[in-house]
N, C-alpha and C positions, 0 to 999 in steps of 0.2 A: 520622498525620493526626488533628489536633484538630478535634471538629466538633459540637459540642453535650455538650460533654465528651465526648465517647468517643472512648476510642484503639482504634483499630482496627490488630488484624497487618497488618504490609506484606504477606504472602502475599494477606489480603483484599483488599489496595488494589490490587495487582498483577491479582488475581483481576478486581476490578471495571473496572479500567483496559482489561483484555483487552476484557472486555464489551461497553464501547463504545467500541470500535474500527469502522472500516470491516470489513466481514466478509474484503473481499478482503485488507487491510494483514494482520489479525489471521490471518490462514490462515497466513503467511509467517512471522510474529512467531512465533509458536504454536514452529514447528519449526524455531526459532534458539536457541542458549544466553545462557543469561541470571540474572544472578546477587540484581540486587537492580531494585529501581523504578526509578533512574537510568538504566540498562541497558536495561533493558523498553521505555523511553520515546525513547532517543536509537534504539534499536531500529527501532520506530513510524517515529519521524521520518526512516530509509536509507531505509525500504520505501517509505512513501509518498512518497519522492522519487524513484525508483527507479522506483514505476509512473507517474507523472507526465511521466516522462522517455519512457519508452516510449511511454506513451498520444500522448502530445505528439509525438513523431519518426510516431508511425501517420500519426496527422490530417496530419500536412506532406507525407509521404511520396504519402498519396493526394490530399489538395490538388496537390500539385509534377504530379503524373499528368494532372489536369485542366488544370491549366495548360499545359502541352507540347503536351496533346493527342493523348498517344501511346493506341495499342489496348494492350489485355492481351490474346494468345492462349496466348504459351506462357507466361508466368508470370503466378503469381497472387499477389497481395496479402493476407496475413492479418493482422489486427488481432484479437487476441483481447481483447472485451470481457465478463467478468463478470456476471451477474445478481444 
């Protein structure tokens, strides 16, 4: 990457890419193999469609619940959301 003249290692770029990541994406990314920036990136882009997807079927899942109008006794509903 060209940026004020300086070429900086892809290791760097990669390194800094990580950085600013969503910390939740980058946890995932972090311990998946990966060869170069292209990789890293289309990487980035499974996970956070992946938690998207998840997140997104939660929210319906307990919407669809209020909707019906059903009790929860014996089963519970977890949504595991990140800080």
């Amino acid at each position: 990457m060209i940026r004020g003249n300086v070429v900086e290692e892809e290791e760097v770029i990669m390194s800094m890419f990580l950085n600013g990541l969503n910390r939740d994406i980058a946890n995932v990314v972090e311990l998946q193999p990966y060869m170069d920036l292209n990789d890293l990136m289309h990487l980035a882009i499974k996970v956070e469609k992946h938690i998207k997807r998840k997140s997104s079927a939660c929210l319906y899942g307990l919407w669809g619940m209020f909707l019906v109008g059903s009790r929860i006794t014996e089963e519970k509903v977890v949504c595991h959301r990140s800080r």
